[in-house]
C-alpha positions in Angstrom: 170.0 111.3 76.8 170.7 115.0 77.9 167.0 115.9 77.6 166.3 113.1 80.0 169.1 114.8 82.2 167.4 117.9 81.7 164.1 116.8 82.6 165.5 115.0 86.0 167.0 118.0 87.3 163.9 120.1 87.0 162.4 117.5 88.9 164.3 117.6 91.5 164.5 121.4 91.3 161.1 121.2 91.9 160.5 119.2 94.7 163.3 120.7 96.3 161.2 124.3 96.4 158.7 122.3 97.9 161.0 122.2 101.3 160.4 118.2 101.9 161.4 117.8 105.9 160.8 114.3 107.8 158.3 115.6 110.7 159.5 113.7 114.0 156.8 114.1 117.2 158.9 114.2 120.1 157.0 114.2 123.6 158.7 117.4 126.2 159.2 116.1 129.8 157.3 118.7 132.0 155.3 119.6 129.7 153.2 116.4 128.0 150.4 114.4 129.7 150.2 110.7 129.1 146.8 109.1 129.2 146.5 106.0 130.8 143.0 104.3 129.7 142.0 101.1 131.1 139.2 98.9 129.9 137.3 98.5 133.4 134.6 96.2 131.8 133.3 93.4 133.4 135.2 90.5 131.2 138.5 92.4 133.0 137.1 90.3 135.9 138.1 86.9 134.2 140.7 85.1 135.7 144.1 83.6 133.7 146.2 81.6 134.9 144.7 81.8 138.8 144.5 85.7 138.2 142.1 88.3 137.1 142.7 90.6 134.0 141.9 93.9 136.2 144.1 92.7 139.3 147.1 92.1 137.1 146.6 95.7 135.1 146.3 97.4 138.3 149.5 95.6 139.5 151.5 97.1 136.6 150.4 100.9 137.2 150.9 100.7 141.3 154.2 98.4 140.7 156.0 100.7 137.9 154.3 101.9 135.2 152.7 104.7 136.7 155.7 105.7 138.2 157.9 105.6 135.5 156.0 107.7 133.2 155.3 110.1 136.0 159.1 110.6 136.5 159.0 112.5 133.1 155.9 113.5 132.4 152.6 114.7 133.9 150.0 111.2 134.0 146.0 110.9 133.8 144.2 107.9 134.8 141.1 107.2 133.0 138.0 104.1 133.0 136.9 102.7 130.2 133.7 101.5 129.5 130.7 102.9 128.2 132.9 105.7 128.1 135.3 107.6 129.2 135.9 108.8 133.3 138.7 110.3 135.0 140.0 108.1 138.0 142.7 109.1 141.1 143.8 105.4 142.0 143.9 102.4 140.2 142.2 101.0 143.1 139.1 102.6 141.8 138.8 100.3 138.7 136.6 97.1 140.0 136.0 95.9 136.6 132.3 96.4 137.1 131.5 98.7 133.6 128.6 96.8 132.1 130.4 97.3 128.6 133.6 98.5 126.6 133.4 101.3 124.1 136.6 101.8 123.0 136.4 103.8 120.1 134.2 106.2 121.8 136.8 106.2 124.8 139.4 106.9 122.2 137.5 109.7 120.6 137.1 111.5 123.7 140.3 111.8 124.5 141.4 113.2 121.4 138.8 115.7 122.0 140.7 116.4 125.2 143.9 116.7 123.5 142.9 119.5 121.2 142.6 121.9 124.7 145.2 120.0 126.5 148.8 118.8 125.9 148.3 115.0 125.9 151.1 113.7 123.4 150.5 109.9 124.0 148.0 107.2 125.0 148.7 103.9 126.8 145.7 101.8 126.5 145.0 98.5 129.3 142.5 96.3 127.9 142.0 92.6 127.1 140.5 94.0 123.6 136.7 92.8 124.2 134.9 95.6 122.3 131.5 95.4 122.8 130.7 97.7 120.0 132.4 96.8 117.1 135.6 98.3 117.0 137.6 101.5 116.6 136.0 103.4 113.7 138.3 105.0 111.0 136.8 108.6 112.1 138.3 107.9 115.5 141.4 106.6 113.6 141.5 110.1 111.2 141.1 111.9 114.5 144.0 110.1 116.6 146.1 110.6 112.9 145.6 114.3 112.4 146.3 115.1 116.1 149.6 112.8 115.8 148.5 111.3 119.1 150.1 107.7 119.1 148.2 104.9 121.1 150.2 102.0 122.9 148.5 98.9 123.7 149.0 96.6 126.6 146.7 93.3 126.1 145.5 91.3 129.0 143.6 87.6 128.4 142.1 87.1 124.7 141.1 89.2 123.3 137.8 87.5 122.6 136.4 84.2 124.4 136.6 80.9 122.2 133.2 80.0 123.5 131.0 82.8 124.4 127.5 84.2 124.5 127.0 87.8 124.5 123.7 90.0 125.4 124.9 93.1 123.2 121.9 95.6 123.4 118.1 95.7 124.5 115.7 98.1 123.2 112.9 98.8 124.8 110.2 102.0 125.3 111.2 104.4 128.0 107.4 104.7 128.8 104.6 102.4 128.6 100.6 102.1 129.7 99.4 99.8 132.3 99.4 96.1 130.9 100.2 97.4 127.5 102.2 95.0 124.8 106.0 96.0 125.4 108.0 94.8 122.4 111.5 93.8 123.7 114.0 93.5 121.2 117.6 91.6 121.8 120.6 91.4 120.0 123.1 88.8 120.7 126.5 87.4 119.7 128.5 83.9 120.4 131.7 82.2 119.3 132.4 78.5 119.5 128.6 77.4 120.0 127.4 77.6 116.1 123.9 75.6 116.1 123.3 75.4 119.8 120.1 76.7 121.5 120.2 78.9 124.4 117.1 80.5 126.2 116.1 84.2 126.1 114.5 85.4 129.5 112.7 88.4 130.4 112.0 89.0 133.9 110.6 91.4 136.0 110.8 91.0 140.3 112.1 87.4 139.6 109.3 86.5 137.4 109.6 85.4 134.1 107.3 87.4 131.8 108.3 85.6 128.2 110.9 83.1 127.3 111.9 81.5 123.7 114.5 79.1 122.6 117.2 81.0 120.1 119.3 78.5 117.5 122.8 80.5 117.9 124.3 81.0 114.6 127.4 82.5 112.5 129.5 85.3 114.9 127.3 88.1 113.8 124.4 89.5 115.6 121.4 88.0 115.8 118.2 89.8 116.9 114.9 88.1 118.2 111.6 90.2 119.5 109.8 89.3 122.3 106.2 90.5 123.5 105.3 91.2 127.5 102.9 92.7 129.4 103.9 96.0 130.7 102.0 94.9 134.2 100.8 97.8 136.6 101.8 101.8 136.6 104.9 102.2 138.3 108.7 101.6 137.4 109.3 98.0 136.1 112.9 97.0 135.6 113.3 94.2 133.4 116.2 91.8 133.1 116.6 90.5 130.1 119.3 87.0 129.4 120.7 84.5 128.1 120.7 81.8 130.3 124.7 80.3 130.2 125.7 77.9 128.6 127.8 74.2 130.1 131.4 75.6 128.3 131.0 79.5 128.9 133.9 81.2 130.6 132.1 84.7 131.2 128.6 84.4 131.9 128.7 88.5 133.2 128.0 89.5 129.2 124.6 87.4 129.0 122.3 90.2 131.2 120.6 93.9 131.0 118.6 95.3 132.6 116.4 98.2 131.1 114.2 100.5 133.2 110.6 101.2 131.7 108.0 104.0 133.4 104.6 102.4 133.3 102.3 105.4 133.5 99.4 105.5 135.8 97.0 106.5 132.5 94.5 105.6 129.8 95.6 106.1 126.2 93.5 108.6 124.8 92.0 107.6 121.0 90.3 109.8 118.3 87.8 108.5 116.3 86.5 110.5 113.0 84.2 109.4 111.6 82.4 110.6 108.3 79.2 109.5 108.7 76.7 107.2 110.8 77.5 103.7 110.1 77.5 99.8 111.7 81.4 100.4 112.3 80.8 103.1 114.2 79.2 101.3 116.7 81.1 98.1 116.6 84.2 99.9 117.2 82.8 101.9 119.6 81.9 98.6 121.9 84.8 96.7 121.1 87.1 99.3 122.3 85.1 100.7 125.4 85.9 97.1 127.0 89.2 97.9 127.2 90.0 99.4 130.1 93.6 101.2 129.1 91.9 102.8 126.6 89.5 106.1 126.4 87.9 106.7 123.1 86.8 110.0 122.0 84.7 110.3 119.1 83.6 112.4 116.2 80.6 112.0 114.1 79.5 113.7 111.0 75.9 113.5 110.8 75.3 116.3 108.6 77.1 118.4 106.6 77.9 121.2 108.9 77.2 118.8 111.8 79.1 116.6 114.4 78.0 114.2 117.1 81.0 113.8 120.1 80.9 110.9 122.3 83.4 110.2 125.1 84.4 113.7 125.7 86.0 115.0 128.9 84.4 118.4 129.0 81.8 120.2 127.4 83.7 122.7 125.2 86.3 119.6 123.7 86.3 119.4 120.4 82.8 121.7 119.9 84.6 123.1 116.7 85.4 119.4 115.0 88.6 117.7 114.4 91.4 119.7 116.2 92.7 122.6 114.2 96.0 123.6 116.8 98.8 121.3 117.7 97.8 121.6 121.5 94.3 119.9 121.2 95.6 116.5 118.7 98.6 116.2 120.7 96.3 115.0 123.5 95.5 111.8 121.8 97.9 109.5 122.0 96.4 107.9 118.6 93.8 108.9 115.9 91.7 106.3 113.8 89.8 108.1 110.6 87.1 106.3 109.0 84.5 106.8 106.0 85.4 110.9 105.6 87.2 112.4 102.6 90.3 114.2 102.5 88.6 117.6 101.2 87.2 117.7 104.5 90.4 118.6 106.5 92.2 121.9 105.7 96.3 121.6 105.2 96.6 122.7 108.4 94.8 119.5 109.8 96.8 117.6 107.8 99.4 118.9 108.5 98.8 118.3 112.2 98.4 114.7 111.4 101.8 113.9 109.8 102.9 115.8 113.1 100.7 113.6 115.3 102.8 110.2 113.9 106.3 112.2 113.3 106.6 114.5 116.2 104.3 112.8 118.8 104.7 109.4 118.1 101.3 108.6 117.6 99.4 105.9 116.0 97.0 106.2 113.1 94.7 103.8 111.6 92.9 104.5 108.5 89.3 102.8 108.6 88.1 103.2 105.0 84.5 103.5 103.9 82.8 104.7 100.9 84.3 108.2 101.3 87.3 107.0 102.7 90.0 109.7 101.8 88.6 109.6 98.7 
C-alpha cells in the first residue's frame, strides 16, 4: 500500500515539473482582424423561401454583423470561390463565382494570418463545395495557428436533386480539325438511373453529344471526341442539359478556351531501310492536309535518303543529334532500324521528345526493328 503511495506521488511530482497550464486564445480589441469569407458561388443565387442565399448574407453584414465586429476589432471582407479575393462592400458579392473552393479559401487565409494578426474567421456559405471538402492539411494548418472558424449556413447545404458539371479537361492548344478529346466529370443526387445529355458546343453548334445513365453520388467521367475546326480561338461549352426536378441548373455548364493553331504538325519518319511501308505510309499520310511528313531513309550503311524537308541543310547529318532540331517535330515514327544505330544521346533525346515535349511516338517494327 505505501509503495503504491510512493509511486503516486512521484507521478505527480513529475508531471508537475512539467508546468501543465490550460492555454486560453483570447482575441485583443484593436489589435485582431476578423475575416469575414463569403462563399460568392453561383448556387448563393438560389432562392429560399422567396429569397436568395447571397441577398440574405449580404443583409446580415450591412444590417449588423459587420458593424458589430468592427466596434471591437479591425474586419476584412473576402469572396470565396475559386479562391480567395479581398472585397470593400458586400455589395460586390453577386454570387457569380463559377465554383466554391473552400478549403483552398481557407488555406489562404491561414497563410495570411502567419504575417498578419487575424485571430478569427467567420465563414458565409450555403456549404456547396465543389471540390470535395476541407482537407485535413488545411485543418492541421487552421489548428497549429489556433485560428478558430465560425460558420453561418445559408440553404442546404447540398441540393436533394441535382446535376453537377464538376471539371472539363481539355488541351490548351490544338491543330486545325484535329481530334480534341474532351473529358467531363459530373455529379448528381436524387436522380440515380436517369439519363441526361452531355453537349459540346462551339458558336451554338453542337459538335458531339451522348446520353450519360447517372449513377451513385460519386463522380462519373465520360470522353468525348470533336473536331477542333479551323485555327483561331474556339470556346467550347460543355453541359448537361437540366433535368424536369433540378433546382440549380447554373452547376450543369463550362466553358474551356482552346488555341487552334494556324499550323501543320510536323512528323519524322526513320526509316532503316527501303521497304513497301515506306511508301505506303508515305502516301497515306501526305493526304492529310494537317500533317507534314519529313523522312529519313537508310539506303546504305553510311547513307540516307530525306524526303519532305524544308531546307536544304535539314537533317544532312541523319536523325537529330541536339534537342533544338527533334523538338521541331511534333511526333516521330521509327521503323525497320536497330537500336545500335542511335547513340545515348539520341535516345536520350527521344525519351525527351515524349516527356518534355509532349510528343508522339510510334514504333513501326521490321526485321531490324530495335532489334
Amino acid at each position: 500500500m505505501l509503495g503504491a503511495v510512493q509511486w503516486s506521488v512521484l507521478g505527480l511530482l513529475i508531471f508537475l515539473a512539467w508546468k501543465p497550464g490550460l492555454y486560453v486564445s483570447t482575441l485583443k480589441p484593436g489589435q485582431n482582424i476578423i475575416a469575414v469569407l463569403v462563399d460568392d458561388s453561383q448556387s448563393m443565387a438560389i432562392e429560399d423561401a422567396g429569397s436568395r442565399r447571397i441577398d440574405r448574407a449580404r443583409a446580415l453584414l450591412e444590417n449588423g454583423l459587420l458593424g458589430a465586429l468592427a466596434a471591437n476589432y479591425q474586419t476584412r471582407l473576402y469572396r470565396v470561390g475559386t479562391g480567395l479575393e479581398p472585397v470593400d462592400r458586400p455589395a460586390e458579392l453577386q454570387a457569380q463565382q463559377p465554383a466554391t473552393r473552400l478549403s483552398d479559401a481557407l488555406k489562404a487565409i491561414a497563410q495570411e494570418a502567419s504575417r498578419l494578426p487575424i485571430g478569427a474567421v467567420v465563414l458565409l456559405s450555403d456549404g456547396a463545395d465543389t471540390a470535395g471538402g476541407v482537407d485535413r492539411e488545411t485543418l492541421s494548418m487552421l489548428r497549429s495557428l489556433r485560428l478558430p472558424v465560425h460558420t453561418v449556413g445559408f440553404g442546404d447545404d447540398r441540393f436533394r436533386q441535382d446535376v453537377e458539371l464538376m471539371e472539363v479537361e481539355v488541351p490548351a492548344r490544338a491543330l486545325p480539325h484535329s481530334k480534341l478529346p474532351v473529358r467531363v466529370g459530373f455529379r448528381q443526387h436524387g436522380f440515380d438511373g436517369q439519363t441526361a445529355r452531355l453537349v459540346i458546343r462551339a458558336g451554338g453548334q453542337i459538335l458531339a453529344s451522348e446520353s450519360v445513365r447517372l449513377a451513385g453520388t460519386e463522380q462519373q467521367f465520360r470522353t468525348l471526341v470533336v473536331d477542333a475546326g479551323p485555327a483561331g480561338p474556339r470556346q467550347l461549352e460543355v453541359s448537361l442539359e437540366p433535368l424536369g426536378a433540378e433546382r440549380n441548373a447554373r452547376n450543369n455548364a463550362l466553358v474551356r478556351l482552346v488555341q487552334v493553331e494556324d499550323r501543320k504538325a510536323r512528323l519524322l519518319y526513320m526509316e532503316g531501310e527501303p521497304r513497301w511501308e515506306y511508301k505506303f505510309i508515305r502516301r497515306a499520310l501526305e493526304e492529310d492536309a494537317g500533317l507534314e511528313l519529313v523522312s529519313i531513309v537508310r539506303t546504305t550503311q553510311n547513307k540516307i535518303y530525306r524526303q519532305g524537308i524544308s531546307q536544304p541543310d535539314e537533317l544532312k547529318e541523319g536523325f537529330p543529334q541536339r534537342v533544338q532540331e527533334l523538338f521541331e517535330f511534333d511526333g516521330l515514327i521509327l521503323g525497320s532500324i536497330e537500336a545500335s544505330y542511335f547513340t545515348a544521346g539520341q535516345i536520350e533525346l527521344i525519351r525527351e521528345l515524349v516527356d518534355r515535349r509532349g510528343g508522339g511516338l510510334l514504333f513501326l517494327a521490321g526485321r531490324a526493328g530495335l532489334g
